[in-house]
N, C-alpha and C positions, 0 to 999 in steps of 0.2 A: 363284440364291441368292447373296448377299452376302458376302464373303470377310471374314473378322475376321485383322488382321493379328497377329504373333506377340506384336507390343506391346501393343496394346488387348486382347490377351488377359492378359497381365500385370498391365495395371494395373488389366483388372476382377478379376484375384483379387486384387489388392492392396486394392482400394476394398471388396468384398463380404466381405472375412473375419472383418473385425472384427465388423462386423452379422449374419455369420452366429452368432460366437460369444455374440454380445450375444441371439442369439432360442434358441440352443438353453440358456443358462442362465435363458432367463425363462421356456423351456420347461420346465425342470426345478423351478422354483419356482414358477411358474403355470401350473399344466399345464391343456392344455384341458381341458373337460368332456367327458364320452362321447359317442357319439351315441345316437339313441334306439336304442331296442330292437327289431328287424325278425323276432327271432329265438324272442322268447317265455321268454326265458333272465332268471332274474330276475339282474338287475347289480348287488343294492342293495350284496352282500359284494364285487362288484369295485369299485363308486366307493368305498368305505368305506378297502379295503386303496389303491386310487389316492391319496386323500386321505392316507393315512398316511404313503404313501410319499413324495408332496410334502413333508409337516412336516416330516418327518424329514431329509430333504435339507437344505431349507432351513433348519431348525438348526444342521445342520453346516457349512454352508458360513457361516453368520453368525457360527460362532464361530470357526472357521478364520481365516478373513480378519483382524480382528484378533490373532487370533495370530501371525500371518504377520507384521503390521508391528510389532507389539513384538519380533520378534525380530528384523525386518533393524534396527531403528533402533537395538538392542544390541548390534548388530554394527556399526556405523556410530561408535556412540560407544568404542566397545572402540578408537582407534587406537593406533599405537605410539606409545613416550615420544618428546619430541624435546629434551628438554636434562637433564643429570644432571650431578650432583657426585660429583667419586670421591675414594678414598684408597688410595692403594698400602701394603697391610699389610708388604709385604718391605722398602719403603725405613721404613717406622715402625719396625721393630725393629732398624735400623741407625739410630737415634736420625735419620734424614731427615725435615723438616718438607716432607710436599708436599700438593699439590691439585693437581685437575684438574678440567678440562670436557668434556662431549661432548656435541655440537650434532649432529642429524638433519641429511642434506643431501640423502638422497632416501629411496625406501622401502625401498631396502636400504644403505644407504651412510651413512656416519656419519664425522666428525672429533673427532677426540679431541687434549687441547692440556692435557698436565700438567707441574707446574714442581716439581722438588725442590731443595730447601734443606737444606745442613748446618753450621752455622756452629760446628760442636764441636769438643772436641779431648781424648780419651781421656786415662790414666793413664800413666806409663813414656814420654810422650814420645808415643804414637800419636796420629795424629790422618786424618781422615776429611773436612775439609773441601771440600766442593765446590756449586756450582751447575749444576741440571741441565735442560734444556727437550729434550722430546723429541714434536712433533706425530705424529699418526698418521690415514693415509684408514685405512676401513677398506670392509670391505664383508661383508657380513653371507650367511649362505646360503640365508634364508627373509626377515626381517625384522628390522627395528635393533633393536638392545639384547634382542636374543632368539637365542642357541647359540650354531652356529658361527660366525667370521667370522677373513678375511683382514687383515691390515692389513699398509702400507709405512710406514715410518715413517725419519723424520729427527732427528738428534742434537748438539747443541752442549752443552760444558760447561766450566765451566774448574773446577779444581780444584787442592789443595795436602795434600797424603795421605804418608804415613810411617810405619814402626813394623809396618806391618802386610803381609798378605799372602806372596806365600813367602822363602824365606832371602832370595833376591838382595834382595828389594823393601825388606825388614825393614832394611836396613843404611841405606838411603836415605829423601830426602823427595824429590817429585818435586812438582813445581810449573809449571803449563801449562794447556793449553788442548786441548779434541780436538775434531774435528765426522765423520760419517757419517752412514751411513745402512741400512736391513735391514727385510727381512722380518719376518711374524711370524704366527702362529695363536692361537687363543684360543674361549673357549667360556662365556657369560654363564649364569646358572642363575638364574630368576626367582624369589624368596622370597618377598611380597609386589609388593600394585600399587603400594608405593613403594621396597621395597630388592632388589637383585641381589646377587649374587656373583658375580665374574669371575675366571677364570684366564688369563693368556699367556705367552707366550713367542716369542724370537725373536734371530734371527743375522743378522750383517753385516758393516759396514765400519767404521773409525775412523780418522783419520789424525791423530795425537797426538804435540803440539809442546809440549817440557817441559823445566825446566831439572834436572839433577839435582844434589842438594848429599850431603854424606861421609855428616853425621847429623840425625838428626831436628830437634834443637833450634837447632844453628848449625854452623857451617864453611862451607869453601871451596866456591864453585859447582865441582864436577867436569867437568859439559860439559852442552853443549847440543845434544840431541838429536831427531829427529824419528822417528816408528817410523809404519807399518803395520799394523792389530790387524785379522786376521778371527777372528771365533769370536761368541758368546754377545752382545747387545745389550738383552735384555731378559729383564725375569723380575720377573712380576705376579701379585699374588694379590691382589683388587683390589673395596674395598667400594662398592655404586653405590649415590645415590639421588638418582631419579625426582623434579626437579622440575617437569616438567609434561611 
């Protein structure tokens, strides 16, 4: 007898599977006829209920099947957003004009790249001006612009602020430039297929080069300083929308 080797036995279940699958659904939708009758047994109520049982089969399977592909090709079109405009509502109510973007860069991973702008200057001498760029990776913990997600993020800004914040600060204008960098968490909340709501937050580093002057409006440069800031880098509450 002829030995079949471990391989030709592979690849005839590989080569006959399909064809077996292909004869027992034509079985099921074309199912043979009976054989005769040897038995005296009248079959006319068993080919009757056989033929039922064929239609019925094969109704179901004919409406299945298209069901099936209208729903993977609705899950196919359902992808994630891949670019959105955002608004930081916390810098809006510090009179900050900003924008942002955030570009998809993989199926969990996203770049976010927002610019604030302050070009104001309060009452009594306070003022708040600054420029701010702060890019962020992020990385999502199912899928972009959906829940959780991590983000690193980097900081440049220069700015010219006074009047405000605690006693010491209040006495002084401080005028400079800072750059860092920090962590962060966050959690996007889907409201429609085109607006989000995001929250973050997040701590870091700053190494902040500034000249300080006596008082708000004019006086003597006092000194020029450089400082170190760990603590608080970010704080978002943040309106997204989905442009494509």
């Amino acid at each position: 007898m002829k030995k079949i080797a471990a391989s030709d036995m592979a690849v005839a279940k590989k080569t006959y599977l399909p064809a077996t699958i292909i004869r027992w659904l034509m079985h099921i939708m074309c199912p043979q006829p009976l054989q005769p009758n040897e038995t005296g047994i009248n079959q006319e109520p068993m080919k009757a209920a056989y033929k039922m049982r064929s239609s019925f089969l094969s109704i179901g399977i004919l409406g299945i099947l298209p069901a099936l592909l209208i729903f993977c090709g609705s899950l196919h079109a359902q992808s994630t957003p891949s670019l959105a405009l955002k608004s930081n509502m916390v810098y809006d109510l510090t009179g900050g004009i900003n924008l942002g973007m955030e570009f998809k860069t993989g199926p969990r991973s996203t770049l976010e790249v927002p610019i604030v702008y302050n070009p104001f200057s309060f009452g009594n001498g306070k003022k708040w001006r600054h420029m701010l760029l702060q890019p962020e990776l992020r990385l999502w913990r199912c899928e972009a612009f959906n829940g959780h997600f991590f983000g690193l993020h980097a900081h440049y800004a220069y700015y010219n602020v006074g009047g405000i914040g605690s006693r010491w600060m209040k006495g002084y204008r401080f005028e400079g430039w800072l750059a860092g960098a920090g962590i962060s968490y966050g959690y996007q909340w889907i409201l429609s297929p085109r607006w989000s709501l995001e929250a973050s937050i997040g701590v870091g580093y700053a190494y902040m080069d500034y000249d300080r002057y006596q008082c708000r409006k004019c006086g003597e440069l006092q000194a020029r300083e450089k400082t170190n800031y760990f603590g608080p880098t970010k704080l978002a509450m943040t309106l997204v929308y989905v442009i494509k």
